[in-house]
N, C-alpha and C positions, 0 to 999 in steps of 0.2 A: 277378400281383404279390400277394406274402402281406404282409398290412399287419398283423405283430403280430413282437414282440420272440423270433427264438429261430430265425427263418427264416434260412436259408445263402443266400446271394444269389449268386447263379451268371449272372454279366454276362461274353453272348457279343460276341465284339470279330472285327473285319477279323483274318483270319489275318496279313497283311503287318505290321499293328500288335501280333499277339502279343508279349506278353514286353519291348513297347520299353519302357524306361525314363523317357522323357519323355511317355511315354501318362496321358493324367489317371487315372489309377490304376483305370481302367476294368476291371480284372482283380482287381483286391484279391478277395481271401473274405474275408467277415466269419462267424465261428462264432457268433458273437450279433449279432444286429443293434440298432442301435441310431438313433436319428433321426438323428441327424447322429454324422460320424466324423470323424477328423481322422488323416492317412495317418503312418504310421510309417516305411514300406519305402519309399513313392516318393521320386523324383527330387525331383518340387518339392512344395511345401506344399499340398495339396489337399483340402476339404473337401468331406465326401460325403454328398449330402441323401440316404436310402436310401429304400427301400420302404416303410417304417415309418415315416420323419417326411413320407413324400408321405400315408399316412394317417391323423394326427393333427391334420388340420385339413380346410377343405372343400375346398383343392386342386381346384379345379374347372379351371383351369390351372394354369401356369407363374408367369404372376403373382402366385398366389394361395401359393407352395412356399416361401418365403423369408423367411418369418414368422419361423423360428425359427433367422434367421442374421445375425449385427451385419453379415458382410463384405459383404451386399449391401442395400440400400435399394430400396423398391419404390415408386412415389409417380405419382401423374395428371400428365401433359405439360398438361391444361385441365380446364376444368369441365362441358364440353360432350360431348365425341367419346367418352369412355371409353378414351382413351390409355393403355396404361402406359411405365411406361419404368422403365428401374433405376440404380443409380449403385453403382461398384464403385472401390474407391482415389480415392472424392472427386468422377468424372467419371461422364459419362451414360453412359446404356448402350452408346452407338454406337461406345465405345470399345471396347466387352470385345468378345470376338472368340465368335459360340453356334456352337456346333457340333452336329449331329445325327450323332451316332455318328460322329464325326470329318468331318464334310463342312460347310463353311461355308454360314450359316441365318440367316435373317431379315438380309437386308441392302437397302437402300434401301427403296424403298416396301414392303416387308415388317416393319420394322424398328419402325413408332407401333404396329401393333396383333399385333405376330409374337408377342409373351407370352399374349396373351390365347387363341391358335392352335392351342397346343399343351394338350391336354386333359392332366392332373396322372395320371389311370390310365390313361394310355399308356405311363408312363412306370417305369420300374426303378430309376433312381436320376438324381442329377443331380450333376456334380463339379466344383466351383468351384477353378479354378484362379487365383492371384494372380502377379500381375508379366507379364515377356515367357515365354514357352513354347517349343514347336518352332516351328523353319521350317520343318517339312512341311505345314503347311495356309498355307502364308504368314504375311505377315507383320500381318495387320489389329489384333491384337493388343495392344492399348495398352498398357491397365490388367492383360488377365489371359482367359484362357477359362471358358466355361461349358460344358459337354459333357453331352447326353440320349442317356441310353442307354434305348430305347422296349423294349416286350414281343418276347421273342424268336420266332420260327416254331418254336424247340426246345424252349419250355416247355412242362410236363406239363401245362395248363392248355386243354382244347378249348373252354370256354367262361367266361367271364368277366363278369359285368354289373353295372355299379354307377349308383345311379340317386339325387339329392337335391335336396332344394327348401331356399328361403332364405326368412326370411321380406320379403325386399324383391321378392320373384316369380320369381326364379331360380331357374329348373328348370333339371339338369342331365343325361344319359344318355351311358353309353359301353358298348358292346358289345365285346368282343375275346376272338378265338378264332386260340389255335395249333393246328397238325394238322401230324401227324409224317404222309406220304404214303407216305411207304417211307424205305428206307434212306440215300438221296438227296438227297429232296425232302423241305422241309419249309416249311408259308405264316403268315404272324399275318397277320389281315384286322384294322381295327379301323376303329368308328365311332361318332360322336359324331353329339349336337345338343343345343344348351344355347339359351336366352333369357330374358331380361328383357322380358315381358310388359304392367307396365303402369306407368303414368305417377306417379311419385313426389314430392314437394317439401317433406321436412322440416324444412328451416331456414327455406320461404313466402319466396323470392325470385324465384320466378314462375317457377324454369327446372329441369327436370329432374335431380335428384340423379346419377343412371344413365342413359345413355340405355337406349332398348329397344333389343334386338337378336335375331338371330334366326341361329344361327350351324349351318352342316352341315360336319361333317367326314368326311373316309373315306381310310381310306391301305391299303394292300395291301401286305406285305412276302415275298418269296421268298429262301429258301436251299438253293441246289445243294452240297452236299460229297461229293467224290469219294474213292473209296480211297486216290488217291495224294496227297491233301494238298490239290486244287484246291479250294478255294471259290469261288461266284459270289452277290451277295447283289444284287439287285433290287428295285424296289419302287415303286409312285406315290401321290400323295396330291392328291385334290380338294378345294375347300374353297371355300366361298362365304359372307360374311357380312353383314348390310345391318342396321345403325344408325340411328337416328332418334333425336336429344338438340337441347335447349337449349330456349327458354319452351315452358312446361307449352300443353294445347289449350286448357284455357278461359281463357288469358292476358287477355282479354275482359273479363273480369266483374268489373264494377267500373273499369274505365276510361272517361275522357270525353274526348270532342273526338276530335281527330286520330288519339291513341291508340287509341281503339275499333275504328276503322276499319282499321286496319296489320293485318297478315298477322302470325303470330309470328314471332318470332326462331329458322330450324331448322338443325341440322345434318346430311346425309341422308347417308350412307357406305355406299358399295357395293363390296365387295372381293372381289375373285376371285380364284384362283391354280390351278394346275396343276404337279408337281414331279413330276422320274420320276430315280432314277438307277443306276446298273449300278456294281460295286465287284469286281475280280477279284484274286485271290489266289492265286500258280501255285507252289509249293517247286519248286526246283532240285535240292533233294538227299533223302535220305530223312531225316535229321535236320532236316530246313527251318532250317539255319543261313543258307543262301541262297537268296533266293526275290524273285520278281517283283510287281508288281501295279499297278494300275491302275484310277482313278477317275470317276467321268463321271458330273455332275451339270447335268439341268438345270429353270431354274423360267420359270414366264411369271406375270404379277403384274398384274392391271389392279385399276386404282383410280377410280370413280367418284363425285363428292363437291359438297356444296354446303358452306357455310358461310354464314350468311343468304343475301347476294346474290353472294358472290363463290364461284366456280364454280372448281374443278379434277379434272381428267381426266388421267391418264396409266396408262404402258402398261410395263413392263419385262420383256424378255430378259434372263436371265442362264445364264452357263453357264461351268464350274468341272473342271478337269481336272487331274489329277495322275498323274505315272507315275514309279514308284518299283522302286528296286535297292537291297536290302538285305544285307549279311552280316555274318555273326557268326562273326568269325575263330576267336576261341577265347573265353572266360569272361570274358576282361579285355578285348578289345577287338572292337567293332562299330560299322559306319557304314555309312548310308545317304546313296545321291546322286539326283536326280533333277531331272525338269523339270515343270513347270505353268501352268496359266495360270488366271484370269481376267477374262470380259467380261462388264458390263452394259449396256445398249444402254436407254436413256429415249426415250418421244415424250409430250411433254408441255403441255396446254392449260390456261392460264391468264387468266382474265378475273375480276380481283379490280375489284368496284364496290363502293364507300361512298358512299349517297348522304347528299349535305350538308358531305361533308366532304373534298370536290373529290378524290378516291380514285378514279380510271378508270387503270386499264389492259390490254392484254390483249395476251397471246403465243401465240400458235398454231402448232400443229405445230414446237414446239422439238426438237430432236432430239441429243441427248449420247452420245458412247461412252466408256465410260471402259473400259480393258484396262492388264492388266500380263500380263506372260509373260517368263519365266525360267531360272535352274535353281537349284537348292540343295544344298549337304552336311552333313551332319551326322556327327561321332565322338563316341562313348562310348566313356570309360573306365572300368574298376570296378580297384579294387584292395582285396582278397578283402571284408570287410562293411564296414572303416572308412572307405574314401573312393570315390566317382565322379563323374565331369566328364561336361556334354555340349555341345559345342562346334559353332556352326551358323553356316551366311553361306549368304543367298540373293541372288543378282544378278537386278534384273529392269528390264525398261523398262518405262516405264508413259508412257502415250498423254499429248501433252503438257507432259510433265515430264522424259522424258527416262530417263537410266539412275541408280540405285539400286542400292546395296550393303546388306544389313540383318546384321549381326552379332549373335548371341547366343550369352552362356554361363549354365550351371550347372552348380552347385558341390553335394555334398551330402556331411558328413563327418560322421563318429562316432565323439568319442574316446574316450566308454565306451556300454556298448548300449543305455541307456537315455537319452543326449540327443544328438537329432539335431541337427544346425545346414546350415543351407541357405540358399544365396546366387545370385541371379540378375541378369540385365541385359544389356539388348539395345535393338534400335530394335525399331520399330513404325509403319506407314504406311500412310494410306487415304485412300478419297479420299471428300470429302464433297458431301453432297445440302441442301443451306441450308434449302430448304423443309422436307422430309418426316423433315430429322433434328431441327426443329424446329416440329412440325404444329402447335404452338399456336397458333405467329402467324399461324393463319388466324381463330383466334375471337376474334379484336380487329379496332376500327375504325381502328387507327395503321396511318400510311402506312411502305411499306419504301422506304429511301434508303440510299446506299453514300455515306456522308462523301467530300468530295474538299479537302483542304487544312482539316480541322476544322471545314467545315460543310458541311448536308446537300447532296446534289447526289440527283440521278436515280438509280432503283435499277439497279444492273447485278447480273447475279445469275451467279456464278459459281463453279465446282467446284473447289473446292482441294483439293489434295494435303496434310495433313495430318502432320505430322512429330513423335514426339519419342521420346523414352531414358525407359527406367525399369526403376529398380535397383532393390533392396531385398533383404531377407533374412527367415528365420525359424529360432529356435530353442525346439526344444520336449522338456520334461523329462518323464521317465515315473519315478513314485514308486507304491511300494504305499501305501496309505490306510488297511487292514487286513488284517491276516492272511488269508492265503490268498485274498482280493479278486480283481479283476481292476485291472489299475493304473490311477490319477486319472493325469491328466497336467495340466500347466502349461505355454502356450506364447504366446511374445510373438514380435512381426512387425512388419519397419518396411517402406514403400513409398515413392519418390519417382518421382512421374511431371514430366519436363521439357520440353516443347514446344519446339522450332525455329522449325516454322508449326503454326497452327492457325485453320480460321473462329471469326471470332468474330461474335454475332449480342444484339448490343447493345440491352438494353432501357431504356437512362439515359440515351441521347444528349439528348434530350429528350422529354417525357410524349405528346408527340403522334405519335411515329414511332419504329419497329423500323429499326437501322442494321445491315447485313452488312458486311462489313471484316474482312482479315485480321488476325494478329499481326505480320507484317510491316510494316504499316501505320503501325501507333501510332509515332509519334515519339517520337526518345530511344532507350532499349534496353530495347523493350519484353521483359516476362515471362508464362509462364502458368507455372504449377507446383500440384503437390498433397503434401503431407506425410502417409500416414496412418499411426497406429500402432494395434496391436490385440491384446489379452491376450485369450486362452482358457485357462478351465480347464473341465476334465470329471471325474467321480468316480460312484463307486456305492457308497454308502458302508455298504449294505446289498442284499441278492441283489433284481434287479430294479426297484431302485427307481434312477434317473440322475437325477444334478444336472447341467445346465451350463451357464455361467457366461460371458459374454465384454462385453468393452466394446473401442469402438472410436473415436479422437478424428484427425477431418478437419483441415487445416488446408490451403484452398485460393484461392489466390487467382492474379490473373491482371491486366494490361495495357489499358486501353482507353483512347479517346480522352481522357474526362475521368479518368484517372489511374487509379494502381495501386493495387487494389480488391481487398477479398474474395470469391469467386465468390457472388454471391446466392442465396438459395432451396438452399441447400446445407448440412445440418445438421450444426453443428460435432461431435456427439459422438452415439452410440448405444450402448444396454446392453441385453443380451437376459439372461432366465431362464429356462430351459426346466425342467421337472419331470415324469418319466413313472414313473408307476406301474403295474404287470403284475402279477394276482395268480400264481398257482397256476395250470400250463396256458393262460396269457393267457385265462384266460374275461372276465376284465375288464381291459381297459385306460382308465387314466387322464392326460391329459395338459393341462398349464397350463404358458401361455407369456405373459410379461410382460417389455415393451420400455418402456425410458424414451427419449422423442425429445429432442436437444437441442435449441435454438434457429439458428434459419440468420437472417443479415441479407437482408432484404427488400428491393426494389427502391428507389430513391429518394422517387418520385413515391407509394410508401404511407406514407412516412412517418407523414405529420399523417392519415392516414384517422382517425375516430373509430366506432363504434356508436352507437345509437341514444340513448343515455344522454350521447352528447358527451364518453365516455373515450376516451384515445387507445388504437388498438389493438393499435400498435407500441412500446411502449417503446424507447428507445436506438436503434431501426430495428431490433428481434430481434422474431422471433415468441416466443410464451412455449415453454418447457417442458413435453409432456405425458406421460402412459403411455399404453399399450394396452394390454389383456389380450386371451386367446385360453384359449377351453377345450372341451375336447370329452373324451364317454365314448364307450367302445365294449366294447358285450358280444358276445362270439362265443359263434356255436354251431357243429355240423357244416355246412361251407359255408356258412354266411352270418353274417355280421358286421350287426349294428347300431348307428348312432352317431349321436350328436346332441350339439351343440358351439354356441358363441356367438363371432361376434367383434366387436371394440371393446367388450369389453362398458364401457367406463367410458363410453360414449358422448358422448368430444371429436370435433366439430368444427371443422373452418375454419370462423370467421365469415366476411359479407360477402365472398364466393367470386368472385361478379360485381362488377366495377367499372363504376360508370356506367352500370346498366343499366335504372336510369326517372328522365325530370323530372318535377318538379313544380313546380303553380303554387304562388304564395302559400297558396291555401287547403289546398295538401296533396294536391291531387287529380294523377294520372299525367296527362299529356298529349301525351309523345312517347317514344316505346320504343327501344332501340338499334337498328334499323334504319333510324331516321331520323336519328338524331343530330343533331338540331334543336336549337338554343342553348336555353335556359333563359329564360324571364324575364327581361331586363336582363341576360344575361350576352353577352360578346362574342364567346366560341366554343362550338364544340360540347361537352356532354360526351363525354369517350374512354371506348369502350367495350372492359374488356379482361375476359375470362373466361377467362386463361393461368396468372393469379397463384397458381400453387396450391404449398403448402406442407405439407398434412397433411389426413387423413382427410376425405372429403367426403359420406362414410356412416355413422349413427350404429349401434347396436348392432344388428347382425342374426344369427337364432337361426337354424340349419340343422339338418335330420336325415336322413340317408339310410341307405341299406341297399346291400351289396355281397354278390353271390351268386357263390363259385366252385366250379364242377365239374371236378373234378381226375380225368387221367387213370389208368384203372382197368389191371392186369395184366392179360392174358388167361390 
């Protein structure tokens, strides 16, 4: 991967998905590249993180790529684990559907830490899709896709190495090497190992900023291409990573009594995986207007895990099949039909203890399959550049639930060449995991209860099938800005996403307990819904130097027991700046990126929280307003690039990040830590201890510099 402005990005795809129209525009050429794109020629509205904006920041993952995009939000699930999670049209990430070069990724127990997994220079580009998409990967889909297209076997690149430290102890290294073997054969090995090394606490609340971690990566990809069109593309990935977060080790000093005595507060996360999967591609004819192919994906996923005292272990299979019939009758019409399946198969051990705050339970050897299996079709239309439709419906049964219809279209017209207009909508259905799409609720002391008749009852913990529709459109204008330029464009987009069913996992039922319950549930006629809307503009209003410009305004609210509410912890509005400057031969690149966060409504129970000063910390129940900056240089030479960058440099934190997590006596002194949840003083219950509530940055300014060395294949 060439990280500087002027590189042609040449992204190899599944033969069977060559030329589809509803492929996240995984083929586009860019003749300049540029940090982010925004697609002209595809089907649906697709924005493209490229090569060049994966290296204008530390991109140390995937979490780390999306700095310089209002459509996605990237934010801590807790304050403890090192969770990320993202939110794309208003909703969490478990909605948007990742894809690894079209094969669905990170799902269930993969899904709290699958962002952090994927190393940022593995990767070629990343292309964010909004709304419903194809039925050929199914239908999981909600909000929209995210699609990783990783380093090819076919790049001219035999060695690659990029290696940086942070100043919070974050070392990072990734090795990857293509080799052309012959004419045939060609392999990308690639390997990582990253970790957070030592124990941090800048805000002094006794509990690790980051946890440590300590992460190995290794993935191996193979490509067979035959004279007569066959590709075969293979490949496995190991991965093992183990965590340690929440009170810092000398949590001790300076505590009396009871407190002194207590073990800390830890979270210990042990994560393992194993993924292998085989992708074939057969043409039927010499034109490959008709051709075959077939998918075959599978993962194994253990999770070993403490959370103070409460303990979880489990285990997933899954495996993901698709077989696919394509033709392309003539220029104007083409469709694909096929069948597919997937299973995930859980065994899962649960022994959640709170001591003091009568919290025992425990489940052993639970055991869930969830499976759907199908078929699907899909037709395209083009009519010559002004208009094309792609019209899809997959049937499938899902374990359960029974049988499912999912229909989707798109629309994409142009009625002069330079504004496109694009329209989508479809279903979308998946089935959900309560816990692990929710990992937070394990670093709280609230008990979990399933409401029965509006008040709490016994937790029943169950998988729902997830249901809703989401339509929307974009239209986007392309204007010169100067003479003989490359065109600015301007483009606005709206989104509605509308739920049938959906889990909901209620943190207001009351301050002492997490309620699961569906939307079914709510009495009356309950709702979930999201409104987003989102302007971008881009321009170069001089040779190499890019402005771009986008804001984006959430409006999402939803159905619970105690009534119809704004989804909390969900930021009504975001605006991003990005600015990259390139001199002369990119020996210098410059880039500055500046986001304003809006405010999201808070949970009930922080209402009245204060600081230490006795201000309140919530005004209105909104967190305030902040920015973030991001900046990094990078001067290149032959083969090697070097860069050094800062991020948050305004250095906003979340205050008070932990709730309830020390008493004191009168005299001020600690005496009982959140593993005891021991009353206070004259108080008549425990304090709750919750370290979920997270809203915004939980790390203040940290300065990075690294170096990237590429040896690029030579002529013979």
């Amino acid at each position: 991967m060439a990280c500087f402005a002027g590189q042609a990005q040449d992204i190899d795809t599944l033969a069977v998905y060559q030329d589809r129209e509803d492929e996240l525009d995984a083929s586009l050429l860019q003749a300049r590249q540029k940090t982010n794109t925004l697609s002209k020629y595809g089907q649906n509205r697709v924005e493209t993180i490229t090569a060049a904006g994966l290296c204008t920041m530390a991109c140390c993952n995937l979490a780390e790529s999306f700095e310089n995009s209002a459509s996605v939000t990237v934010g801590y699930s807790d304050a403890v684990t090192g969770a990320r999670q993202i939110k794309l049209l208003g909703l969490s990430g478990i909605y948007t559907q990742m894809l690894d070069e079209n094969r669905p990724v990170m799902r269930g127990l993969a899904a709290p830490f699958g962002l952090t997994y994927v190393p940022g220079q593995w990767l070629e580009s990343i292309q964010i899709a909004k709304g419903t998409t194809s039925v050929i990967n199914g239908v999981e889909s909600l909000t929209g896709q995210i699609n990783m297209e990783h380093r090819k076997p076919t790049d001219e690149k035999p060695l690659f190495i990029n290696a940086s430290i942070m100043s919070d102890t974050k070392a990072d290294l990734n090795i990857a090497s293509s080799l052309q073997l012959n004419e045939a054969w060609s392999t990308a090995i690639l390997g990582h190992v990253s970790g957070n090394f030592l124990e941090m606490d800048h805000n002094h609340d006794g509990f690790m900023d980051d946890p440590k971690t300590l992460q190995l990566n290794l993935a191996n990809r193979w490509l067979y291409y035959s004279p007569n069109g066959t590709q075969v593309r293979f490949g496995f990935r190991l991965l093992r990573d183990a965590r340690e977060g929440g009170e810092m080790s000398n949590v001790r000093d300076g505590l009396s009594g009871n407190a002194a005595m207590l073990e800390p507060w830890k979270s210990n996360i042990l994560n393992q995986s194993a993924n292998g999967y085989l992708k074939v591609g057969v043409p039927l004819n010499e034109d490959n207007s008709q051709n075959i192919a077939a998918v075959l994906d599978y993962s194994y996923y253990d999770m070993a895990s403490n959370f103070g005292t409460t303990v979880y272990n489990a285990g997933q299979h899954s495996a993901f099949l698709n077989l696919l019939y394509q033709n392309e009758m003539n220029e104007n019409h083409k469709f694909t039909v096929g069948a597919g399946s997937t299973i995930d198969s859980y065994l899962e051990n649960i022994n959640r203890i709170v001591p003091m705050a009568m919290v025992n339970y425990k489940m052993e050897n639970l055991k869930t399959l969830m499976a759907n299996v199908g078929v699907f079709g899909e037709y395209t239309y083009h009519y010559e550049d002004k208009f094309s439709a792609i019209a899809g419906l997959r049937a499938e049964w899902y374990n359960g639930h029974g049988f499912r219809v999912s229909p989707r279209l798109t629309l994409k017209y142009n009625p002069i060449e330079d504004i496109v207009i694009r329209a989508n909508a479809g279903r979308g259905l998946r089935y959900s995991n309560p816990l692990v799409d929710n990992i937070g609720v394990f670093s709280t002391s609230k008990d979990f209860i399933t409401p029965v008749g509006g008040n709490g009852g016994s937790w029943e913990y169950r998988h729902t099938l997830e249901d809703a529709w989401t339509f929307g459109g974009n239209i986007t204008y392309y204007f010169p800005l100067v003479p003989d330029g490359e065109k600015a464009y301007v483009s606005f987009d709206y989104f509605r996403s509308q739920f049938v069913e959906q889990s909901i996992v209620d943190y207001e039922f009351n301050p002492g307990s997490i309620a699961f319950y569906n939307l079914s549930q709510v009495p009356g006629k309950p709702q979930s819904y999201t409104n987003t809307y989102q302007l971008d503009f881009s321009c170069e209003p001089i040779e190499r130097f890019t402005i771009t410009l986008t804001g984006r305004y959430t409006d999402a609210r939803y159905s619970t027991i105690g009534g119809f509410v704004m989804r909390p912890m969900n930021g009504l509005y975001k605006a991003v700046l990005n600015l990259q400057y390139s001199t002369n031969l990119n020996k210098w690149i410059f880039d500055f990126t500046a986001s304003l966060n809006g405010p999201c409504r808070v949970y009930n129970f922080m209402e009245d929280l204060k600081d230490a000063n006795g201000n309140q910390l919530y005004k209105n129940g909104y967190t305030p307003v902040y920015p973030l900056l991001y900046a990094q240089v990078t001067r290149r030479f032959k083969g090697v690039d070097v860069y050094i960058g800062g991020e948050n440099l305004t250095n906003f934190r979340q205050k008070h990040v932990i709730l309830g997590e020390r008493l004191k006596d009168a005299q001020g002194n600690v005496t009982h830590r959140v593993n005891t949840l021991a009353p206070a003083v004259g108080a008549a219950k425990p304090e709750v201890f919750d370290a979920s509530c997270v809203w915004g940055p939980l790390m203040g300014i940290k300065i990075y510099a690294g170096v990237r060395f590429t040896l690029w294949k030579t002529e013979k």
